[in-house]
N, C-alpha and C positions, 0 to 999 in steps of 0.2 A: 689763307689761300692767297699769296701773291697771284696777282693777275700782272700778263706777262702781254705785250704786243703781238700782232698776230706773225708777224717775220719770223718769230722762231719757231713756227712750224714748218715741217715740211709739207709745203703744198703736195710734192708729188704722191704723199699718203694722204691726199682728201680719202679717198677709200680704197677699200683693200677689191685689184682687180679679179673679177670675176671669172676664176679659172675653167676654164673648158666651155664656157659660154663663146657663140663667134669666132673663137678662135681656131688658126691650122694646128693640126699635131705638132709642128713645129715651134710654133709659138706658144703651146701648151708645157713643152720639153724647155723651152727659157724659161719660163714664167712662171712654174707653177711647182715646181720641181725644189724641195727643200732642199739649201745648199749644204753642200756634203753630205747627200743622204746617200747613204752607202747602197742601199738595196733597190736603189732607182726607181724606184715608185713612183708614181706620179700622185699631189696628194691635190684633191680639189675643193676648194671652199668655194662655198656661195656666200651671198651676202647676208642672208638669212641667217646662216650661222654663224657668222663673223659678228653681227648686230646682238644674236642670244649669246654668243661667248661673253662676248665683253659688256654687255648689262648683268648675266651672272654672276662674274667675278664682283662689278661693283656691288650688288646687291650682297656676295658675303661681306665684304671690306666693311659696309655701312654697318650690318651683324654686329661684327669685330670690333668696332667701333662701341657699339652700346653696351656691349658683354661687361665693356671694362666699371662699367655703373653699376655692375650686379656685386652686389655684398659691402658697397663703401658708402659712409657717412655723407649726412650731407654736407657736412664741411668739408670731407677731405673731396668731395666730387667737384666742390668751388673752389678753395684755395688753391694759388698761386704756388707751383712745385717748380720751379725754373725760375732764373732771374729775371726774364719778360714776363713773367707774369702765366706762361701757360696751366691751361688745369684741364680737367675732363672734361668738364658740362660745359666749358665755352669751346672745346674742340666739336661739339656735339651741334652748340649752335652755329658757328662756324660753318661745318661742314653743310647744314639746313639751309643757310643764308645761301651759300653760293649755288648749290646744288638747285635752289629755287630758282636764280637767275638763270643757270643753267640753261635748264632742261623746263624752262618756263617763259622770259621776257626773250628770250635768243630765238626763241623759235616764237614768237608770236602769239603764245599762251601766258600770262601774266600768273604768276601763281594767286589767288585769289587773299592770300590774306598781308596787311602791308609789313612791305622791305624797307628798311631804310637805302637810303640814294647809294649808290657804288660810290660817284662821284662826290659823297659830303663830305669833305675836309673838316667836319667840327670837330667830329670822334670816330678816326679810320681805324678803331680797334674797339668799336662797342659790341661785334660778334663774337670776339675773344672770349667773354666774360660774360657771366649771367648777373641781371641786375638781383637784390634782395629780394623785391618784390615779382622775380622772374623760381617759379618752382620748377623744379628738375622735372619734374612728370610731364607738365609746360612745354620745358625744352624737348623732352626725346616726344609725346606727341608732336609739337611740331615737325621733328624730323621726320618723323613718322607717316605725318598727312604731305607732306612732301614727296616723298616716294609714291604714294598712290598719284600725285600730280605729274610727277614723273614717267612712272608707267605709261599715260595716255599718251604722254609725247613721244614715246621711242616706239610705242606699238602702231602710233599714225605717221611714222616717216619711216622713210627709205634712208639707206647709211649716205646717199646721195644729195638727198635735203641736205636744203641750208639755212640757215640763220647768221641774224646779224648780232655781232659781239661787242658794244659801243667803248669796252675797257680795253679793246684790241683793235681800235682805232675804224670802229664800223666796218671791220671786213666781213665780208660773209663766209662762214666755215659751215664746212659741213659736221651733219650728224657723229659723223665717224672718227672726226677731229675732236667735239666736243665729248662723247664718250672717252676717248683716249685721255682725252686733258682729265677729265673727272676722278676716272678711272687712278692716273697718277695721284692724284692732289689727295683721295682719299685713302689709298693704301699709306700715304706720304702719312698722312694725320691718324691713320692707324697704326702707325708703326709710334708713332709719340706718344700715342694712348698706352700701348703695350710699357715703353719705360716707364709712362708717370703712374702707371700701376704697379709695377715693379715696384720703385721707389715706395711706395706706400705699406705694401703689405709682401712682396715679395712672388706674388700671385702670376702667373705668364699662362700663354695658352690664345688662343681666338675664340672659345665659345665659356660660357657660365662654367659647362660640366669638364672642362679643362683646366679651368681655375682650381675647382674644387679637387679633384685628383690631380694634385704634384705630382711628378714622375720621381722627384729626388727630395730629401728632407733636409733640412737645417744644417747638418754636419756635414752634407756632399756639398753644398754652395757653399759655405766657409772657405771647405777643403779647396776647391775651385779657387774661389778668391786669393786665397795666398797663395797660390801655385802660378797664379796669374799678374800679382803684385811681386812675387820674388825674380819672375822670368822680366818683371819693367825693371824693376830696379838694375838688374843684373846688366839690364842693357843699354844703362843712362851712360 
């Protein structure tokens, strides 16, 4: 999870405005009104539900994310399937490292059990990678007591709270900043889990029982693949 300074956010989505709160009809009809929506609705979110949307969403991604350790070896969950080096089980811790800083030392709750430094230059890829004596059950409980860490934080702030992000140059972002970034970083690293499971067994889907029921068998991906390869070649 590249951490990014805080200038490329847009400030002016610190959070999503509180439609039909305060405001005239008219300024309900700029504001709130989804652009190009044909049937002129007015549609209005609170922040209440702007905060449960987008913990929802992450909370499946983080799901999706661990599905991809259901039925693979412990080697093939460790070894390095890309030329960086990525693999499953350091995507897993990975996404536990930061999501602790998160939704933890940003808002003032430290997650209780120890982070290495953001800042330590010795080994800025030791969440990459699970050590030998690091066991994969290890890993996804840590992920795991991380979300309950988690939970308390987003249940005790408003999308307006803020916290300070010392990787983004101590600014203070809000809650609703720091969901969103999350939200991206883990879809992002669940979509890399999805190919390096691919890669492995052929396996696609977001949950266990998706894996396990293929929509298509061996002879239709073949069939696909060449049809896929013959339309590249065709167009070098």
């Amino acid at each position: 999870m590249k951490e990014r300074p805080a200038d490329h956010l847009d400030q002016s989505l610190a959070r999503p405005r509180s439609c039909g709160k305060s405001l005239s009809r008219r300024e309900v009809d700029a504001t709130c009104r989804p652009s190009g929506h044909a049937s002129g609705k007015v549609l209005f979110v609170d922040d209440t539900a702007a905060k449960t949307n987008l913990y929802t969403y992450l909370k499946h991604e983080r799901q999706a994310v661990l599905a991809k350790l259901e039925g693979v070896s412990e080697y093939d969950s460790r070894r390095p399937l890309t030329v960086t080096g990525t693999n499953l089980l350091g995507l897993v811790k990975h996404l536990a490292t930061w999501e602790a800083r998160y939704l933890g030392e940003v808002f003032h709750r430290p997650f209780p059990e120890a982070l290495p430094r953001w800042d330590d230059e010795t080994d800025r890829l030791a969440d990459m990678w699970a050590r030998e004596d690091e066991s994969r059950q290890a890993v996804v409980d840590r992920y795991q007591r991380v979300w309950a860490h988690s939970d308390v934080t987003v249940d005790s702030l408003a999308l307006e709270d803020t916290g300070r992000v010392p990787w983004w140059g101590n600014a203070d972002v809000p809650l609703f900043n720091v969901l969103v970034h999350l939200l991206a970083e883990t879809s992002r690293h669940a979509g890399h889990a999805d190919i390096l499971r691919e890669q492995l067994d052929g396996a696609v889907g977001t949950d266990a029982e998706a894996m396990a029921e293929q929509q298509h068998d061996a002879a239709f991906w073949t069939e696909q693949r060449t049809k896929i390869e013959a339309a590249a070649r065709s167009a070098r």
